[in-house]
ROSE-4610 file (N, C-alpha, C; in Angstrom, 1 decimal, always signed):
// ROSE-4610
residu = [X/X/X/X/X/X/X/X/X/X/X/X/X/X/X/X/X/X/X/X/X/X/X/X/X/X/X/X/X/X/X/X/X/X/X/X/X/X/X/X/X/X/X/X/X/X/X/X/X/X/X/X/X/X/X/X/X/X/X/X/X/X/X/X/X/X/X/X/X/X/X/X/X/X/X/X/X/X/X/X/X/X/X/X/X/X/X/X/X/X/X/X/X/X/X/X/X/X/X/X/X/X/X/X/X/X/X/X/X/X/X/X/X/X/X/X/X/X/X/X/X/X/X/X/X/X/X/X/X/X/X/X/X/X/X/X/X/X/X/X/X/X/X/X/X/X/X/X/X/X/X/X/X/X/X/X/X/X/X/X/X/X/X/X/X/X/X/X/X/X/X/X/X/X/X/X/X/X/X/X/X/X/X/X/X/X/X/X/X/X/X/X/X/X/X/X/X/X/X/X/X/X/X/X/X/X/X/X/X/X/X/X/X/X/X/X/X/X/X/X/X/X/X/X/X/X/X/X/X/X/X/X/X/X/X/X/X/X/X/X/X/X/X/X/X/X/X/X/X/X/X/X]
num = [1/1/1/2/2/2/3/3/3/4/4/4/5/5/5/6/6/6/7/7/7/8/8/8/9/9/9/10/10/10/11/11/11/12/12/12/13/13/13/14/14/14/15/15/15/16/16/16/17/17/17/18/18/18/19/19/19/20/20/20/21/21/21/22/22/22/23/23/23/24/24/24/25/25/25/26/26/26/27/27/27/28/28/28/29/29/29/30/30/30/31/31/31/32/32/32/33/33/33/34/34/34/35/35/35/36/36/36/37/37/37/38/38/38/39/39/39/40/40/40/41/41/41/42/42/42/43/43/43/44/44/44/45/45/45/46/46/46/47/47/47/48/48/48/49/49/49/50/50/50/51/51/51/52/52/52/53/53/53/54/54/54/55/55/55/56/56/56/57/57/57/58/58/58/59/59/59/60/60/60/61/61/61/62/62/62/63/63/63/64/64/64/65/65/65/66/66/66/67/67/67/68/68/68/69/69/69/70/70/70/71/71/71/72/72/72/73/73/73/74/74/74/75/75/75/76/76/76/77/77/77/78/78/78/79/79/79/80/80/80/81/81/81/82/82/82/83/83/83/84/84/84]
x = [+13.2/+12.3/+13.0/+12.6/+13.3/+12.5/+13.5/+13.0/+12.2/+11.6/+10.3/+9.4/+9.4/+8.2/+8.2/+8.9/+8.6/+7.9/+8.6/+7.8/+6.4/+6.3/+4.7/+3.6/+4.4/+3.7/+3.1/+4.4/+4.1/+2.9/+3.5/+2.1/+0.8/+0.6/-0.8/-1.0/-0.6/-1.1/-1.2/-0.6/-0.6/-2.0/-2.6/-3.6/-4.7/-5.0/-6.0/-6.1/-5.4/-5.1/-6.4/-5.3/-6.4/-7.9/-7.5/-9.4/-10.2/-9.9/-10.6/-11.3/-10.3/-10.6/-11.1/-11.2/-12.2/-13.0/-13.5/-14.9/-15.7/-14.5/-15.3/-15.8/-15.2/-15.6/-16.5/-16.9/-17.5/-16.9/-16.0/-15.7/-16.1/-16.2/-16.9/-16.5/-15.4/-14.9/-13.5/-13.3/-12.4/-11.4/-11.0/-10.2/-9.3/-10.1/-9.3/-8.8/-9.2/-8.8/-7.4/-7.8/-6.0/-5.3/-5.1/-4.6/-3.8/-4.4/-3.7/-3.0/-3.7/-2.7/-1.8/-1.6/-0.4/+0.6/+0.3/+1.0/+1.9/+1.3/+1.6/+2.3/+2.3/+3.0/+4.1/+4.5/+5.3/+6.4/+5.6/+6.6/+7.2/+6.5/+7.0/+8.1/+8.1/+8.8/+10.5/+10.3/+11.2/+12.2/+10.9/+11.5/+12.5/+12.1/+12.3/+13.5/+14.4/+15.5/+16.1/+16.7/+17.7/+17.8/+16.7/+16.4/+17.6/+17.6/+18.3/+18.7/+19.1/+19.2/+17.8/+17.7/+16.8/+15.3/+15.7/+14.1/+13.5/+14.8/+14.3/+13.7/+14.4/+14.0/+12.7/+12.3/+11.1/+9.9/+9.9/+9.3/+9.1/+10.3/+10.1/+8.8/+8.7/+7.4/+6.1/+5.9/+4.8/+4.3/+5.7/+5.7/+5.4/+5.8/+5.4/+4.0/+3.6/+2.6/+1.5/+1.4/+0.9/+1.2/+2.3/+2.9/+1.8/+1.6/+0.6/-0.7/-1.5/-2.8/-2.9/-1.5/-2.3/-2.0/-1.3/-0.8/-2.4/-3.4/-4.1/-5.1/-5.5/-6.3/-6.4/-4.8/-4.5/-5.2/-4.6/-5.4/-6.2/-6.9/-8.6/-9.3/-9.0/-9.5/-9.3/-8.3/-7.5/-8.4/-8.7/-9.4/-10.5/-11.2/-13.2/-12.7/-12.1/-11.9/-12.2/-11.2/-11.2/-12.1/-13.0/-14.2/-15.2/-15.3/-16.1/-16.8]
y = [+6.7/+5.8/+5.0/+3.6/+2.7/+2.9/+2.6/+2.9/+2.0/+1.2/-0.3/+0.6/+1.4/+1.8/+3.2/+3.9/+5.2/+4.5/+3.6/+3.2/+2.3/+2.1/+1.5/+2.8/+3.9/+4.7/+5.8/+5.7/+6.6/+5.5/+4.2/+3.7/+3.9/+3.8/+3.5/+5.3/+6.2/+7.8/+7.8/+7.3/+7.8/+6.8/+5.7/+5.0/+5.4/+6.1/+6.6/+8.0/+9.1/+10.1/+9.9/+8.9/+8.3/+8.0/+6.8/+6.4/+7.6/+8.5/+9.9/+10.6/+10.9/+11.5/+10.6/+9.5/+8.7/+8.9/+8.3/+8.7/+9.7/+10.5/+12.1/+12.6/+11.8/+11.9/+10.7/+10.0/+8.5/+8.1/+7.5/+6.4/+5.6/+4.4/+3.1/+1.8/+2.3/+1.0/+0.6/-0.7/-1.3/-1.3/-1.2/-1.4/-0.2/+1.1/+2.6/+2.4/+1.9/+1.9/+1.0/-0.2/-1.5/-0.7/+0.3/+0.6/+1.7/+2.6/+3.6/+3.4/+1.9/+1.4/+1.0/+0.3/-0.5/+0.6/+1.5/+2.9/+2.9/+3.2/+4.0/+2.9/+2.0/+0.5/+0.6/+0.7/+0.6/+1.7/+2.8/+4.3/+4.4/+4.0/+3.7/+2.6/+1.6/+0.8/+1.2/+1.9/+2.2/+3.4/+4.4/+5.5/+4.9/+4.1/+3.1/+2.2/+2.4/+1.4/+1.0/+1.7/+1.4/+0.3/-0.2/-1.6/-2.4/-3.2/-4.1/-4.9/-6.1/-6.7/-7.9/-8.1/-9.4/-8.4/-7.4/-6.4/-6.2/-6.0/-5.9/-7.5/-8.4/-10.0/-10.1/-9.7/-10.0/-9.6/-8.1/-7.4/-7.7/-8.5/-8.9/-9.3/-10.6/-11.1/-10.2/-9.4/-8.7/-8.0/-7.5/-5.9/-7.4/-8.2/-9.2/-9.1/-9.8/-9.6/-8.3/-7.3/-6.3/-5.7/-6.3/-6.1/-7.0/-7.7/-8.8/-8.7/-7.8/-7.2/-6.3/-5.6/-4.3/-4.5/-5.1/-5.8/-6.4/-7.8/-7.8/-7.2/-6.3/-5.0/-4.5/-4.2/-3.1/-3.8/-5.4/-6.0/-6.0/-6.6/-6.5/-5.6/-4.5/-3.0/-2.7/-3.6/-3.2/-4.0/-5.4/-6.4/-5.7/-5.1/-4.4/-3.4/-3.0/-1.6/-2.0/-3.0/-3.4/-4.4/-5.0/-5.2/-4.1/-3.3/-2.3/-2.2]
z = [+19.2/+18.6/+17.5/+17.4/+16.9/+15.1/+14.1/+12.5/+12.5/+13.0/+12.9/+13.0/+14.5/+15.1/+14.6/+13.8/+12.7/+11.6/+11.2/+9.5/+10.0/+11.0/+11.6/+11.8/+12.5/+12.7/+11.6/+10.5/+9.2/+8.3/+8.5/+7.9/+8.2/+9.2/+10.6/+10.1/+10.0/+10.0/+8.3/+7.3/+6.0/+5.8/+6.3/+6.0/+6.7/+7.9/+8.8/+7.9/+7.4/+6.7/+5.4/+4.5/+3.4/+4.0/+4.5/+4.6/+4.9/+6.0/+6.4/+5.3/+4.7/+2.9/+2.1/+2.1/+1.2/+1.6/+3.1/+3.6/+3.6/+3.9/+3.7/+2.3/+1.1/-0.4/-1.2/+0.1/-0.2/-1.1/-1.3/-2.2/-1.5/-2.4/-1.8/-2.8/-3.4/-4.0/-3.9/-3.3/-2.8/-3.2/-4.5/-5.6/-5.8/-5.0/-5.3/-3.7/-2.7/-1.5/-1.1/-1.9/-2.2/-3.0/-3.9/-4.6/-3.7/-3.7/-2.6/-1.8/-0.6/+0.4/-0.3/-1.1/-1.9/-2.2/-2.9/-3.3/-2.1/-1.0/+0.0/+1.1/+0.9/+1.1/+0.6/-0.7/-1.0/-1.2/-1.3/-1.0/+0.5/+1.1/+3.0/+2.9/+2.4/+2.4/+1.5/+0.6/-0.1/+0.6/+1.3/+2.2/+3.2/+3.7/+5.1/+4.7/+3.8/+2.8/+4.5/+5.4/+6.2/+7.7/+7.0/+8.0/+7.8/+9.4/+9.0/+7.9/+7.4/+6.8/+6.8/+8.1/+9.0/+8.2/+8.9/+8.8/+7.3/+6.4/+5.0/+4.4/+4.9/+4.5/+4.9/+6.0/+6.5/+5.7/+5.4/+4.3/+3.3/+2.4/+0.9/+0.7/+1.6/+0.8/+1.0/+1.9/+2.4/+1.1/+0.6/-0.2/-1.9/-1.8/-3.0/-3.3/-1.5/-1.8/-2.1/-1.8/-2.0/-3.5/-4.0/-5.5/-6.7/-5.9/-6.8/-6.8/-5.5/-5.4/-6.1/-6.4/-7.1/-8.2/-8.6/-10.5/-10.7/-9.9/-10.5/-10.3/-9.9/-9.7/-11.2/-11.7/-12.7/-14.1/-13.8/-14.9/-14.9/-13.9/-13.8/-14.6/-14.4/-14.9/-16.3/-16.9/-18.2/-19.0/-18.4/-19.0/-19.1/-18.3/-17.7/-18.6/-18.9/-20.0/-21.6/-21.3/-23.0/-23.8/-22.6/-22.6/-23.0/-22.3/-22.5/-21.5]
């Protein structure tokens, strides 16, 4: 098995795993569900260092972007906090 189709597959099971357990705990807010995948996005990705060169380029921006979902997520929350 090719390391694409392991780090596809650890993703595709570590996010079917999660949502299972959300559901089964009802969560129901979006914000704890992008957070988690993002976590787990980015720990898979980090696990996964030994991609090509081509394969890690490809990724950057993906993992940017999911870097920037959950950064404003964090604000978001920080702001709704300190709001009250």
């Amino acid at each position: 098995m090719r390391i694409y189709n392991r780090y596809i597959l650890a993703l595709s099971i570590s996010f079917a795993i999660v949502t299972v357990l959300f559901a089964v705990r009802g969560v129901k807010n979006i914000t704890v569900y992008f957070s988690v995948f993002a976590i787990i996005h980015l720990a898979s990705t980090t696990l996964f260092v030994y991609f090509n060169p081509k394969a890690r380029r490809a990724l950057v921006p993906v993992t940017f972007a999911v870097f920037l979902g959950f950064m404003s997520i964090v604000i978001l929350k920080i702001m709704e906090m300190m709001r009250g």
